[in-house]
N, C-alpha and C positions, 0 to 999 in steps of 0.2 A: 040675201046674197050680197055678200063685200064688193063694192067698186072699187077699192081700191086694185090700182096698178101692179102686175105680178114682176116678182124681180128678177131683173137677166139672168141665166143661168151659166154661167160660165165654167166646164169642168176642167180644173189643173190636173193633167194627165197624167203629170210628173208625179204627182203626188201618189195617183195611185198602185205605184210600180211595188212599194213592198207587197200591198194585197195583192196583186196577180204571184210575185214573188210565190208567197206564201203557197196559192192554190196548184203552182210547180211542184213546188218542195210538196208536198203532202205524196203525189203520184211517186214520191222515192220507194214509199213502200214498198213498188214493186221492185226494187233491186234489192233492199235490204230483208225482204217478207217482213208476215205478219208475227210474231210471237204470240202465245199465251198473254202471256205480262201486258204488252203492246196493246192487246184489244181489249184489257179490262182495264188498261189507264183509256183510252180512247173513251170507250162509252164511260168511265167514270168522273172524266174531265169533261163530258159534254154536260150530264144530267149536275154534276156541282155547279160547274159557271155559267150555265143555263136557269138554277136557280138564283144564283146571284144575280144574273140580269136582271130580269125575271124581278125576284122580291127583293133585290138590292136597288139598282139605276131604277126600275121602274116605280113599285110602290110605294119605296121607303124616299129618297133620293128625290124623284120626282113628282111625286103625291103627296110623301110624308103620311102615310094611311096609319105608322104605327111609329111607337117610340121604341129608342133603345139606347143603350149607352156608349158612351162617346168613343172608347173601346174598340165595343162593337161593332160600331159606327167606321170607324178607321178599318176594321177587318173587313168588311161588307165591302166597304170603296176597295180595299188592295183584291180582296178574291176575284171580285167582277171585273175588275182592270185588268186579272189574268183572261180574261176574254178576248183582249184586244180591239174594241169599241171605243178607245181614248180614255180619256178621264173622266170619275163620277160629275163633277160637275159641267164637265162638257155636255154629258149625255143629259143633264138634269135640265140644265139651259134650254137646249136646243129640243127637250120632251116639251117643258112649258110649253112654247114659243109654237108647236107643234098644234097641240090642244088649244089655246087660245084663238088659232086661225085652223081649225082643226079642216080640211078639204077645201078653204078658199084657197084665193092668190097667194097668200102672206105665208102658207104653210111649207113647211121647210121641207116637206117630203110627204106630197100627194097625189096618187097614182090618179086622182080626177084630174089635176093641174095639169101634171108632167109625164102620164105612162108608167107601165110596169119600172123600165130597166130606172127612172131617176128614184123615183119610192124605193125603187130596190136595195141600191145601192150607192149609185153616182151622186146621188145628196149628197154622202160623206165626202166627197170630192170637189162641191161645189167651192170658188173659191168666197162667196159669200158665207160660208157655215165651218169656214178652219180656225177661227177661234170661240173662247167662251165667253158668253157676255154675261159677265157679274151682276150684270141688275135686276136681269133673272134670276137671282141665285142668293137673295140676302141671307139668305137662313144660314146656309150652308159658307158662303165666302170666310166669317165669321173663325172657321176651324182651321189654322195653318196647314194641320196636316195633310187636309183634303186639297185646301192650293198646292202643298208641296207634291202628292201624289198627280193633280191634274196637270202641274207641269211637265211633271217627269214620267209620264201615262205607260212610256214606253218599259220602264222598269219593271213591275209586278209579269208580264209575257215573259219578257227576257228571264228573267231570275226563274219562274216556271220551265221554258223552255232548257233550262241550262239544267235544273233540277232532275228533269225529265231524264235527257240523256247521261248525267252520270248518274243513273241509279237504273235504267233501262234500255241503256245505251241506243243504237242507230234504230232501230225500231220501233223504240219506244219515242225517239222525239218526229220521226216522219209520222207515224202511226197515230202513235198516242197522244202527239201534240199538237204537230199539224193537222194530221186528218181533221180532230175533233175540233181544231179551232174552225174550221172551214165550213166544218156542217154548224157548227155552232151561227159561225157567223152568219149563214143562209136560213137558219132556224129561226135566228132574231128577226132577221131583215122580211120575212115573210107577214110578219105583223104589219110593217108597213104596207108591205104592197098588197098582198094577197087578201089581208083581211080587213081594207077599206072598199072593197070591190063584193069578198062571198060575205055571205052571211046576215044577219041581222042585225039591228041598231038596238040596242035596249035603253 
């Protein structure tokens, strides 16, 4: 077990005001209903960028478990970023960093540490963990593109969301894009919390 000293936890509230934002806007559904259209982008936008988490930011990103091309590689960062989880190398950093101290002090989001709700979600909020630390990240730094999409994280959502509703107008972006970013984003964040707590160690 680590001695090392666990670190303040300080949550910027401010920060977290587009994600509450966000989990509002989805409830529009009920003024605009649901469409046809609407619930098959919905669940099709979860189970896509639920793989790009998934085998993008995690395996590939933060594991590195398999090769691909550099392409590729730039698709895989922009699809997963429609997720709205920041930037691939944000999430890649802060995976390391995660594993390394994986349920001591030092870990950036463990529900042994800190409880459900900070593993949950409030890490993201921490103001120790709002930027990316590059020395985590050599492999990866390396690729302008990935710096340039990690700066600008907010773009690949937007350009999505804007996608969204001019082709499936008010239903399709409360429904289809909010809804599913929200369960997405609960979907992810359960990894943290939920499954250092059930389940087994292999």
């Amino acid at each position: 077990m680590s001695t090392t000293a666990k670190p303040l936890r300080r949550i910027a509230w401010m920060g977290a005001g587009p994600f509450v934002l966000i989990h509002l806007l989805a409830f529009g559904a009920f003024w605009t209903g649901v469409t046809p259209a609407a619930a098959i982008c919905c669940a099709a936008l979860y189970f896509i960028r639920m793989f790009a988490v998934t085998g993008g930011y995690h395996r590939y990103f933060s594991h590195r478990t398999y090769k691909t091309s550099r392409v590729f590689q730039f698709l895989l960062a922009f699809v997963a970023q429609t997720s709205a989880q920041r930037g691939a190398l944000w999430w890649a950093a802060h995976h390391r960093k995660h594993h390394l101290h994986s349920d001591q002090p030092q870990d950036v989001h463990s529900p042994v540490q800190d409880g459900f709700w900070y593993s949950h979600v409030l890490w993201i909020f921490s103001s120790g963990n709002s930027k990316t630390d590059y020395s985590r990240i050599p492999d990866l730094t390396r690729y302008p593109e990935l710096r340039f999409l990690d700066k600008y994280y907010l773009l690949p959502p937007v350009l999505l969301g804007a996608l969204v509703f001019f082709t499936l107008g008010a239903p399709g972006l409360f429904f289809g894009f909010f809804a599913s970013t929200v369960l997405l984003w609960h979907g992810t964040f359960t990894i943290n919390s939920l499954s250092h707590v059930f389940g087994r160690r292999r």
